[in-house]
Structures are given as C-alpha cells and as structure tokens.
C-alpha positions in Angstrom: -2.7 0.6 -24.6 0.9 -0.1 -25.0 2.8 -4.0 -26.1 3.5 -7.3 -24.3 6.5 -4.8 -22.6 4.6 -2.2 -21.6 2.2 -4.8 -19.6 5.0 -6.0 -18.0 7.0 -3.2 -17.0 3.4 -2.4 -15.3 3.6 -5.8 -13.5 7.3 -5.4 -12.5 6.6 -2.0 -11.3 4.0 -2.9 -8.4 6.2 -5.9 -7.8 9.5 -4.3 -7.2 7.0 -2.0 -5.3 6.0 -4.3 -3.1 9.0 -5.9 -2.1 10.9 -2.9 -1.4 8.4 -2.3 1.0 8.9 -5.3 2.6 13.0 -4.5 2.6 12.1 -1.7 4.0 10.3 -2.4 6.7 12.7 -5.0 7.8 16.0 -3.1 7.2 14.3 -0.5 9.9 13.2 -2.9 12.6 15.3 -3.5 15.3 14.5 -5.5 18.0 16.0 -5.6 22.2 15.9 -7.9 24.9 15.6 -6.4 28.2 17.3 -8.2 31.3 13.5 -9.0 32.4 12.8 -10.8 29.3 10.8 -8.3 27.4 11.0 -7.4 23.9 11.2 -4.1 22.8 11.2 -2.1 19.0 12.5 1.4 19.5 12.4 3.2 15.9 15.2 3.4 14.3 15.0 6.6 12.3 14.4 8.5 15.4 17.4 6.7 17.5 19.8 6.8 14.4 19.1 10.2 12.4 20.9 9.3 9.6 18.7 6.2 8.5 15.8 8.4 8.0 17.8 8.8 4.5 17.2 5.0 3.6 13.4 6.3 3.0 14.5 7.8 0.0 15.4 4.6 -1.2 12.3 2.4 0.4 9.3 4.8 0.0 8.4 3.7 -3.6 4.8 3.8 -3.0 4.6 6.5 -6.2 5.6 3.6 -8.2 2.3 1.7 -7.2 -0.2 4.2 -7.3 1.2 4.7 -11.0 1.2 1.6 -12.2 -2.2 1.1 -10.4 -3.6 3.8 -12.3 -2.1 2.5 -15.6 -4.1 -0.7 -15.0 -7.1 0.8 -13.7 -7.5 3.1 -16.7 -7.3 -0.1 -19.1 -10.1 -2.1 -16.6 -12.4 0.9 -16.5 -12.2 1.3 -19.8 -13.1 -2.1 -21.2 -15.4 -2.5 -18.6 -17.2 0.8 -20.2 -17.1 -0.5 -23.5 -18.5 -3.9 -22.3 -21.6 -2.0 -21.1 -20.9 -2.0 -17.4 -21.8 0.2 -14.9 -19.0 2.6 -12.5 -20.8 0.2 -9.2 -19.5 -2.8 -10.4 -16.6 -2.1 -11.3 -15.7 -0.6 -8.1 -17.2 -3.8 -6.0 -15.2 -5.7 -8.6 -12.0 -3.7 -7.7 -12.7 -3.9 -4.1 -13.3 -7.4 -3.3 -9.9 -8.1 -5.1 -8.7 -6.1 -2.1 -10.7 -6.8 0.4 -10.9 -10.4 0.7 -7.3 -11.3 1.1 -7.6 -8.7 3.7 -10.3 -10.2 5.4 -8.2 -13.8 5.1 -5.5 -12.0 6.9 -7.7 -9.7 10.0 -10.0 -13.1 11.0 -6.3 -14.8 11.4 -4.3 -11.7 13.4 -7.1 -11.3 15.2 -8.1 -14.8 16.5 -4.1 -15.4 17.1 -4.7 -12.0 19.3 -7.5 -13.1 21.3 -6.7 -16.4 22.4 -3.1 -15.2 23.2 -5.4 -12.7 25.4 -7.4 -15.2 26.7 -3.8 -17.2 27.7 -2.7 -14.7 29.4 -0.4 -13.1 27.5 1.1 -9.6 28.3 -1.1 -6.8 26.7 1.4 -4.7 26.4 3.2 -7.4 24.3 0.1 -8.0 22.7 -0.5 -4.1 21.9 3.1 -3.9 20.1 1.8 -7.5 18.2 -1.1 -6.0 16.9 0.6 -2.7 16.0 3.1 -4.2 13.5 0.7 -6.3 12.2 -1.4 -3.7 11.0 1.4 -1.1 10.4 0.9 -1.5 6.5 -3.0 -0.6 6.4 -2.9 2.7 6.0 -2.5 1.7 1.8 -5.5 -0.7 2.2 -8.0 2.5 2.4 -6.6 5.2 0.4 -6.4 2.4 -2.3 -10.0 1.5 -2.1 -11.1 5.1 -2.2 -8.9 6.3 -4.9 -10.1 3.3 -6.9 -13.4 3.7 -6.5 -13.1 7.3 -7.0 -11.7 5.9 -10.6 -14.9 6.5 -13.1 -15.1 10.4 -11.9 -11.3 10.8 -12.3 -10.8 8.8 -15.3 -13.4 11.0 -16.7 -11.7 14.2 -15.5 -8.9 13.0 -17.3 -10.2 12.0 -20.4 -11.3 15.8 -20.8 -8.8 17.6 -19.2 -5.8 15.5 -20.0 -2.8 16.4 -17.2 -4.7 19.3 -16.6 -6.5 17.2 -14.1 -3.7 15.5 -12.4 -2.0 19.5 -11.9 -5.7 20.3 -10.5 -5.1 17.4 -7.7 -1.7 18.8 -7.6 -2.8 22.1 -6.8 -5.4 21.3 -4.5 -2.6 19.2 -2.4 -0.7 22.1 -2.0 -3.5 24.5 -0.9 -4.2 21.1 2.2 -1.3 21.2 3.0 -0.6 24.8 3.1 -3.9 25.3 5.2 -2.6 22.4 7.6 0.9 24.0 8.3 -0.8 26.8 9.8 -2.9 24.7 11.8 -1.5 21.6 12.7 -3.7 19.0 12.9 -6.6 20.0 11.0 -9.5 17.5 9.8 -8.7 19.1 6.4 -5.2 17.5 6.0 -6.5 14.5 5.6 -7.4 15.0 2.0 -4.2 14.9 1.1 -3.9 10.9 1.8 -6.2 10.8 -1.9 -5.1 13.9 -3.4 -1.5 13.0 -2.6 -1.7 9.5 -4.3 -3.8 10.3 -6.6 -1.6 12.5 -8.5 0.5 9.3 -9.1 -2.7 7.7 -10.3 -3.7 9.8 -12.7 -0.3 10.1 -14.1 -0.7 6.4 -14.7 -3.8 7.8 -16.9 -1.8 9.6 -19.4 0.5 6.6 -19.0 -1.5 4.3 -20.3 -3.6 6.8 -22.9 -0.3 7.8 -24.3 0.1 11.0 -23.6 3.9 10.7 -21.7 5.0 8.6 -23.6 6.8 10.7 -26.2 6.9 13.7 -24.0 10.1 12.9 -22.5 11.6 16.5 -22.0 8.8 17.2 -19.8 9.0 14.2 -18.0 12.9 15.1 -17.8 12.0 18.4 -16.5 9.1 16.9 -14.0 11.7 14.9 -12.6 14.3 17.8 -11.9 11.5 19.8 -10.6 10.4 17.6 -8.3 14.2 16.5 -7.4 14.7 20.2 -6.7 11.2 20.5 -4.4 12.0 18.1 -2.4 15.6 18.8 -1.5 14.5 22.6 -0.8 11.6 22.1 1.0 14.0 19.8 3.6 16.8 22.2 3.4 14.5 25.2 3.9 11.5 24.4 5.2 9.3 22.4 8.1 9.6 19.1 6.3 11.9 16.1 7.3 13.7 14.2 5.2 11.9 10.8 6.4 9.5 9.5 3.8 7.5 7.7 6.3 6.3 8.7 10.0 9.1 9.7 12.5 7.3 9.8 15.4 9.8 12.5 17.2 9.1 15.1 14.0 6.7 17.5 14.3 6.0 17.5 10.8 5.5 14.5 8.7 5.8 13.9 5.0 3.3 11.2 5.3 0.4 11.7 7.9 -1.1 13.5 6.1 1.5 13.4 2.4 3.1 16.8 2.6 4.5 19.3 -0.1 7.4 17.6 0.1 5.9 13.9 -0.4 4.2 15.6 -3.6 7.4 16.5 -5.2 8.8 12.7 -4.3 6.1 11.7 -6.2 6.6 13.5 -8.7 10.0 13.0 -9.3 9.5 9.2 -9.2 6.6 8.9 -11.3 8.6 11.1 -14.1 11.5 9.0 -13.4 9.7 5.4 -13.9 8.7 7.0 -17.0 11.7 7.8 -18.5 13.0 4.2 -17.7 10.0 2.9 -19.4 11.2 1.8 -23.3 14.7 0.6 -22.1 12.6 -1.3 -19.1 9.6 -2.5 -21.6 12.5 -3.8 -24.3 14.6 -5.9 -21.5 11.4 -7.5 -19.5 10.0 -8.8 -23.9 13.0 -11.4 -22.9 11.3 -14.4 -21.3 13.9 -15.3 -19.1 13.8 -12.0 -17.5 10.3 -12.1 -16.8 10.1 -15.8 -15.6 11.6 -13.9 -13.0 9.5 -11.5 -12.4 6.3 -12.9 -13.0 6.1 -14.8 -9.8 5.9 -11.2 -7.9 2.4 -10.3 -8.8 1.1 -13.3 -7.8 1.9 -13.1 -4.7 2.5 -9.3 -3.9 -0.7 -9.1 -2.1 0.0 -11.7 -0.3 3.5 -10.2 0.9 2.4 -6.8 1.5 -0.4 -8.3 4.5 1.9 -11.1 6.0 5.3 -9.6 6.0 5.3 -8.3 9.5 4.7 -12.0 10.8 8.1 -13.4 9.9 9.9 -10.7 12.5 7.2 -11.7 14.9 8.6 -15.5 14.2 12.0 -14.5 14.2 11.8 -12.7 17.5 10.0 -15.2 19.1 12.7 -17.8 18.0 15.7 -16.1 18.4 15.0 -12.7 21.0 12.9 -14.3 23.4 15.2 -17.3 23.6 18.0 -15.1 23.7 19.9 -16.7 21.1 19.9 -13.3 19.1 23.2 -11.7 19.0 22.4 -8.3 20.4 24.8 -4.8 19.5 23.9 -1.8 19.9 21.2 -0.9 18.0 22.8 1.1 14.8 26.3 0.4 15.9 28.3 -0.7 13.3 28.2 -4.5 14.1 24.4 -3.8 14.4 24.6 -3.2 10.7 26.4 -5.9 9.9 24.0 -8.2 10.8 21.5 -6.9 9.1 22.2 -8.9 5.9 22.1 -12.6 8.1 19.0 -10.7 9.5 17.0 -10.4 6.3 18.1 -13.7 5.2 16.2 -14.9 8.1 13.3 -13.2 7.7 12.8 -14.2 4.1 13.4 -18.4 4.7 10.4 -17.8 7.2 8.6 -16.0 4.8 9.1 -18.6 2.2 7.7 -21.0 4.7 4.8 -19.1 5.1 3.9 -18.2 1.7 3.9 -22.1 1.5 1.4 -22.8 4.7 -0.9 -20.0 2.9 -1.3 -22.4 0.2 -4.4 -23.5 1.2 -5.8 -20.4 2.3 -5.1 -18.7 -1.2 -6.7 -21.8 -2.7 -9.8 -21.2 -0.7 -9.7 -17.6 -1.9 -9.7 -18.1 -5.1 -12.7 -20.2 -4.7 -14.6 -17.5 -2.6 -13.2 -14.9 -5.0 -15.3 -16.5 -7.7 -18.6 -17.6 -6.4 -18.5 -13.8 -4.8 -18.5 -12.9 -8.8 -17.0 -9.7 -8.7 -17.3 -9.2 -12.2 -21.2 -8.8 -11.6 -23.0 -5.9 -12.4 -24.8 -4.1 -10.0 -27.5 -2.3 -11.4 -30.1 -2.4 -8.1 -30.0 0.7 -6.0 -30.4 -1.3 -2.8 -27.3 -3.5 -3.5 -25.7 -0.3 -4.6 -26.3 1.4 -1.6 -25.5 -1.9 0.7 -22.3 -2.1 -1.4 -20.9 1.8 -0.8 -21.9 1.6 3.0 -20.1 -1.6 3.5 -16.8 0.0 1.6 -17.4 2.9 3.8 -17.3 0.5 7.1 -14.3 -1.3 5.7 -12.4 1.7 5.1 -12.4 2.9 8.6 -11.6 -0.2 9.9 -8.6 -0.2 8.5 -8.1 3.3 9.3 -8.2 3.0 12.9 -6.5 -0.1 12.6 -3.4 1.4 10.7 -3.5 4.1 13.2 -3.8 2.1 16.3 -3.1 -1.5 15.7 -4.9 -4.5 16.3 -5.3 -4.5 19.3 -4.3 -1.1 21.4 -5.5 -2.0 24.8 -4.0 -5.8 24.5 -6.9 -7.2 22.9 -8.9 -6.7 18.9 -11.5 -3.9 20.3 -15.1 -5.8 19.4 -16.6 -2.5 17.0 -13.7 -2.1 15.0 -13.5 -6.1 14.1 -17.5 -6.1 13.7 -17.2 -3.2 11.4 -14.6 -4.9 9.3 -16.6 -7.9 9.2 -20.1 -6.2 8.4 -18.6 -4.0 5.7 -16.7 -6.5 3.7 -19.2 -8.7 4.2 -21.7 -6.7 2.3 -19.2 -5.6 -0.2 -18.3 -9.7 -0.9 -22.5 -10.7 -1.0 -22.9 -11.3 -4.8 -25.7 -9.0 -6.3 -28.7 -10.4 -8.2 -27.8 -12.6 -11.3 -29.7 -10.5 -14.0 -27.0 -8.9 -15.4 -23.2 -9.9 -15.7 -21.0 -7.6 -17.5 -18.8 -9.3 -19.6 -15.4 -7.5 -18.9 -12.5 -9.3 -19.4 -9.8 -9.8 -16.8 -7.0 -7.6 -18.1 -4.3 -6.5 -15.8 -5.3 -4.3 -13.0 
C-alpha cells in the first residue's frame, strides 16, 4: 500500500542502509605496518573507547529489516492473491539472496586457495578471509526471518502490533535468561526475534496501521531513546552497536535489551520522517539520485571489504601509506583521503563485476524463482538446502573464510550443496504468476 513516495522512501531506506554500512565499516578500519612487513588490523573501538559512539551513527540495520518487512508484506501478499504457495515464495526470496552470494564465496574462496597453494602466509590469509566474510552474519538471519514471513505475516494480520510486542517480549525474556548465563544456546534466538521486531513493524508500515499514529510512534521513539541510554548508563550493556571484542557483554551476539530499544527508537524514528521523506524523493531529480542504490546495494554489501584489501595491498604493503598513530588526531585526518580511496576502487570494481551481474541475471532467470513449488520432494530438498546455506554462512561470519589459512572443504561443500538445491528450478507444472513488486 502507500504512493509512488512511499515506494521510494522504502527504496531509499535499504539504500542509505546499505551504504552506511559500508562508511561504517571503513571509518573503523585501521590498518599497521610492522617493521617486518606484516599487516596488521587492531579494532578500533577497543584501542580508542570513544569511537564505539560512531555505532550509534553506523548501526542502521533497524532501517533494513523495516523497510524489508514493508516490501515483504506487499510480495507475500500478491503472491497470496495470485494463488501461490508460502514454498515458493520463500525459494523465490531466497535465491534473490543467495545467488549473488554464491557469485561472491566461489570468487573469495578460489582467490583463498590458490594464494594458499602460492604460499602465502596463513595467518595473512586467516585475517583475509575474516574481513571478507565479516558482513555474513545479515546473510542468515535474513533468510530465516524471510522465510519465516507467511507464519508472521499471518500473526500479524490477526494480531496487528500485538504480534511484533509478542516478539518484543519474547527478546527480552532471551536475553534476560542469557545474562544470567552467559553464553547460553538460548541467546541465539534473539538474532530473529531481535530483527524481526523491525520486520514486523514494516508490517503495519506497509498495512497502514503507523501511519497516522504518530504520537505513539513519538512516544516509541522516546521510549526506546530512554532504554537505551539507561540500560548503558545502568546496566551490563556497552554502548557499541556492533561486537567489541574486549566487552563482556555485546549488544549484538546475540542483539541485547539494549539493541531492542535501538531498534526501536529507529524504526519509530524512520517513521516519523516518512511523509516529509515520501513528499521530497516524488521529485525526480532527487530520486535519479537515489535510484542507482538498490541496484547495486547487494552488490556493495558482499564486495566492500575487497577495496581495503586493495588499498592495503597498494599502499601498506608498499609502504607508501602515511602511518600515525592509530586514532591520533592526524590518524583522523586522514580518514577523509582514506575513504576517497576506498570508494575510486570500489567504483572500479562495481565496473569489473559487470559481467558477473550480467551472468546473474541470466542464471537468476532460467533458475525461475517465481516458480511454484507444490512437490513435497522439491519442498523438502528446498528447506534442507536453505538450512545447509544458512550455516554456512554462520560459521563463516563467525570464523571467516578461511580460519586455519585456507576455505575449510565442509563448510564450502555445504554452501555449495545447499544453494545449489535451493537454485535447481522445480517442475514446470505450475508457475505462479506474481508480479515483481518491490521487495
């Protein structure tokens, strides 16, 4: 539901999204040249306690999963109403995931092994494969909260918020139970419940129902303004919206009480920005702009890492990098003729992917993932190989690429066997005939 402006505000919102990820992550990584030659990354947030403030400003993940949900509910919907089945949608969902994913693994990880093979340093090779799987962890709570989508949506379409609060509430009781014992297989719920609050927010988004409720979403936002800033003031939580690795706690692995109210806060926030945001992007100038962005955001999300791996191969391991003190104030000052760096090798490798995004949209369509799957067998094939994909990229977001110097054999097969059976086309006897939409 909504005008021309509301679709677009959608659009610029995962956009935006995107890209401040991608500021983000390179603001925060800083690079050193030992006297031997080696290249090391030590974490900035941990080094420089203040940064872990600039999270606050890069963590806009919220944003996606909202606008996500807004699209999904809009797919699912017409796809209902077209006489599909919840199966095909969700291959449908996942193969637009999944394959430029699998474009981007088979390269990393060829790259990987014949560097191996040449000798290359493992340990080198270890920190290679770490950043260039440092942005998976969205890759599978994406795919599960999307295919989770027909049970929610449904929740939703009886329940109205109530079901969003229920996900809500059911986050807080995780987390809760994981505080008091740290580390606990059951905190690991919260990586859906988390997110999918923002989700299903997107839900009542897109149905309607916030969009003329703006003293709640005025009081949402407060609320979850307030949370956040006592929970760091008062409680366990840092102030780091992503993974500090000398922090006890995190407000990410697993999303924490705190990460809920950021949440929140944000999604509220987005919301309330909405008609002023929907009225300015209806000028076609302004969304010339902005259109380019979610063409391409998939594509910058998987390959942004490689440009600092460029970059320090060009300019560190040459020695040609000028070299501060990591968060001194000349340090900063650099950072500006560091990002412009980054993004002219970026822009030159968004244009050698031409060919490969050309090729996927060739796969993408003779894999027809608008195909219904009505066949238990393919169903079954298709649910086991989104399983195998998912933790893949679990491990892979939590170890790398290639932990011991080298892609470990299971983890690549796994990949490859799951999205392989996800991408095999079901039977042609019945093609539902949703339209493409946004989403």
């Amino acid at each position: 539901m909504g005008g021309v402006g509301r679709v677009r505000y959608v659009d610029f919102l995962r956009g935006v999204a995107i890209v401040m990820v991608v500021l983000g992550h390179w603001v925060i990584t800083a690079l050193v040249r030992a006297p031997d030659g080696t290249i090391t990354a030590p974490e900035l947030l941990a080094t420089v306690g203040w940064t872990q403030w600039l999270t606050l400003l890069f963590q806009i993940m919220p944003v996606f999963f909202l606008a996500g949900g807004y699209a999904a509910a809009g797919s699912w919907r017409r796809h209902r109403e077209a006489g599909g089945g919840a199966a095909g949608w969700i291959r449908g969902r996942a193969v637009r995931l999944l394959l430029p994913a699998a474009a981007y693994v088979a390269i990393a990880v060829a790259c990987l092994a014949v560097s191996r093979a040449a000798g290359v340093d493992p340990g080198l090779l270890g920190m290679v494969g770490w950043a260039l799987a440092m942005q998976f962890w969205f890759l599978p709570v994406y795919l599960i909260v999307s295919a989770l989508t027909p049970w929610l949506y449904a929740a939703h379409r009886r329940w109205g918020l109530a079901a969003a609060a229920a996900s809500a509430v059911l986050a807080v009781a995780v987390d809760l139970v994981d505080l008091a014992d740290r580390g606990s297989w059951i905190g690991a719920a919260n990586h859906v419940l988390v997110w999918a609050v923002a989700y299903q927010l997107g839900f009542a988004w897109e149905d309607g129902r916030l969009a003329a409720r703006r003293p709640l979403l005025w009081a949402v936002a407060g609320a979850g303004a307030a949370a956040f800033a006592a929970l760091v003031a008062y409680g366990p939580f840092p102030v780091s919206l992503i993974l500090v690795s000398t922090e006890e706690v995190s407000n990410t692995n697993p999303p924490s009480l705190a990460m809920l109210a950021w949440v929140l806060a944000q999604c509220a926030l987005c919301l309330l920005a909405a008609p002023a945001m929907e009225r300015a992007l209806r000028a076609e100038w302004l969304w010339r702009l902005v259109r380019p962005l979610g063409r391409v955001s998939m594509t910058l999300y998987l390959w942004h890492m490689v440009p600092v791996l460029a970059a320090a191969a060009a300019f560190y391991l040459t020695d040609l990098a000028p070299e501060p003190v990591v968060g001194s104030g000349a340090w900063w000052a650099w950072r500006p003729v560091w990002i412009a760096v980054l993004a002219l090798f970026l822009v030159g490798l968004l244009t050698a992917l031409v060919p490969v995004e050309r090729l996927l949209l060739r796969v993408g369509g003779a894999v027809r993932p608008q195909a219904e799957v009505r066949q238990p067998y393919a169903v079954l094939a298709g649910l086991a190989g989104l399983a195998c994909a998912v933790w893949a990229l679990t491990v892979w977001a939590g170890e790398g690429l290639a932990r011991t110097g080298a892609p470990a054999g299971w983890t690549v097969a796994g990949f490859a066997a799951g999205t392989a059976l996800v991408l095999l086309p079901p039977a042609r006897a019945a093609v539902a005939p949703e339209a493409a939409g946004t989403g």
